[in-house]
C-alpha positions as CSV (number, residue, x, y, z in Angstrom):
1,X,26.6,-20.5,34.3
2,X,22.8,-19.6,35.4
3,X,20.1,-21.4,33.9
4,X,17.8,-18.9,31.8
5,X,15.0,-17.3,33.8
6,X,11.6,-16.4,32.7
7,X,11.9,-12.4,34.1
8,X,10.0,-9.3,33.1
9,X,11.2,-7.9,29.9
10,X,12.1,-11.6,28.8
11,X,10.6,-12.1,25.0
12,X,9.0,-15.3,25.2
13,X,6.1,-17.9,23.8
14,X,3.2,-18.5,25.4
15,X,1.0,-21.2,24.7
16,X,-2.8,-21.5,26.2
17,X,-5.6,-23.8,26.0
18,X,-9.2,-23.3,25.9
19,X,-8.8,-22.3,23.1
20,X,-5.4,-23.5,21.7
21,X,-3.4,-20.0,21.0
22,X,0.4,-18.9,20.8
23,X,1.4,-15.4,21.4
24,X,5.4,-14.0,21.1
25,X,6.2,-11.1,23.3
26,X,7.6,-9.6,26.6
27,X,7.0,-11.2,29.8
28,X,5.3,-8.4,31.7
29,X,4.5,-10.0,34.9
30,X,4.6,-14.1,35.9
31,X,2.5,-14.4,39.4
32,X,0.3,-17.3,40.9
33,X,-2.6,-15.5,38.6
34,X,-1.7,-15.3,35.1
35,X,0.7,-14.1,33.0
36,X,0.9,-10.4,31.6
37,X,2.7,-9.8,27.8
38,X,3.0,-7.6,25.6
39,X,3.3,-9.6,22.5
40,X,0.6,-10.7,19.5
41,X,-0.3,-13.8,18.1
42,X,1.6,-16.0,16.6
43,X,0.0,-16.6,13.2
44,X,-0.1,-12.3,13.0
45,X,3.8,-12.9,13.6
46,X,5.0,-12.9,9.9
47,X,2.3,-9.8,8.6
48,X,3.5,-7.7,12.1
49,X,7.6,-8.4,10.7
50,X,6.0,-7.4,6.8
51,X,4.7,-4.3,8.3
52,X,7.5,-3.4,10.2
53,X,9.6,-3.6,6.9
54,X,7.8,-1.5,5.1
55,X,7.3,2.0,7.5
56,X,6.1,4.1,4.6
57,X,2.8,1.9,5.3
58,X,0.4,3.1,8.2
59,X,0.7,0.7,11.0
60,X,-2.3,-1.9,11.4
61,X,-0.4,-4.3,13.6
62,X,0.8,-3.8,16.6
63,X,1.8,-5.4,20.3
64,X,-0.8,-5.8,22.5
65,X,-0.7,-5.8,26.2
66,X,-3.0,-8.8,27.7
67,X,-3.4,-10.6,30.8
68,X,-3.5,-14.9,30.6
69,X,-5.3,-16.4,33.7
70,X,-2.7,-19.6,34.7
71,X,-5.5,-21.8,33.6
72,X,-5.3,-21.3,30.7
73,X,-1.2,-21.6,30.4
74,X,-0.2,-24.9,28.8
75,X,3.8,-23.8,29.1
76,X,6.1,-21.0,28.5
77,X,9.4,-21.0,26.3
78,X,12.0,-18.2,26.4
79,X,12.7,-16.9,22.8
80,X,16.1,-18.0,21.8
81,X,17.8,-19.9,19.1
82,X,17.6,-24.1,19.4
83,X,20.5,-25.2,17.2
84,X,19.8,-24.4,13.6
85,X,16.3,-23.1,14.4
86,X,16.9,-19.2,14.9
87,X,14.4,-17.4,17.4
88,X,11.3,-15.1,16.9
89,X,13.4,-12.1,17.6
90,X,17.0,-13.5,15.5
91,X,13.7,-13.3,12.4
92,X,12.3,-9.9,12.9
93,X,15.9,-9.1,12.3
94,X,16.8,-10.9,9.5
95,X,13.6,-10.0,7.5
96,X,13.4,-6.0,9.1
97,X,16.6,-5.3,9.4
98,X,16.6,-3.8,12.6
99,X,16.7,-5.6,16.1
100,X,13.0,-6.1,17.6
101,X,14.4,-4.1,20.6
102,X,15.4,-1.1,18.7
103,X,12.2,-1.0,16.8
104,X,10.2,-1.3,19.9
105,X,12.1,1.5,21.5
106,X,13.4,-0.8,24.1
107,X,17.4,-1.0,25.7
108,X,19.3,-3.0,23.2
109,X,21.3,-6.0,23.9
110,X,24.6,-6.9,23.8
111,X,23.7,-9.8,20.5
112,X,20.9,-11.4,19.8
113,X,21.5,-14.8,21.5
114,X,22.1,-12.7,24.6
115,X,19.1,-12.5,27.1
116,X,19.5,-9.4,29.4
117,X,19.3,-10.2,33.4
118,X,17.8,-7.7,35.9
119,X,20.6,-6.7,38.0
C-alpha cells in the first residue's frame, strides 16, 4: 500500500500562523513558496454546508481560491476519516446530501474514504 500524498485536487486542512487560521479545501499547488487552495475557513465550514442544503437560498458563501506563503504554514492534514471522527467532506455529505465533489462540479470518487491519485 502507498502512503497518502498531499497532490493537487487533494481536499485537505491547512493551518497558518500569524495569525492562527484553518481553511478546508483543494490542494491547488504545494511548491517551496506557499500553498494554493481553494477552500474557505474553517469556522464558515458549518454556514457554507447550511447553505448548500438549502439551494432555493442565493448563495453568500462560497470557495475561495488563495495563495499561503510557507511562512505562514504550521502543517497540513489530508481530509479523511480518523477512526470514529468522520472527515470535512464524509460531513458535507451527511448534512447536504450530496458528495462535496458533485456539488462542486468536480469528478466523483469511487467512496468517500477513497482519495483519488493522479495517474
Amino acid at each position: 500500500m502507498n502512503p497518502p500524498r498531499f497532490f493537487p485536487g487533494a481536499f485537505v486542512l491547512l493551518h497558518l500562523v500569524n495569525p492562527t487560521e484553518k481553511f478546508w479545501g483543494i490542494l491547488g499547488e504545494l511548491g517551496v513558496a506557499g500553498v494554493t487552495l481553494r477552500g474557505i475557513s474553517v469556522e464558515a465550514f458549518d454556514d457554507w454546508t447550511s447553505q448548500a442544503a438549502r439551494p432555493s437560498e442565493e448563495p453568500t458563501l462560497d470557495l475561495g481560491t488563495t495563495f499561503f506563503p510557507l511562512f505562514r504554514v504550521e502543517r497540513m492534514f489530508l481530509d479523511e476519516a480518523v477512526g470514529p471522527v468522520e472527515s470535512y467532506r464524509q460531513r458535507f455529505a451527511r448534512r447536504v446530501g450530496r458528495r462535496v465533489e458533485k456539488f462542486l462540479g468536480l469528478v466523483e470518487l469511487a467512496d468517500d474514504d477513497s482519495i483519488s491519485r493522479p495517474s
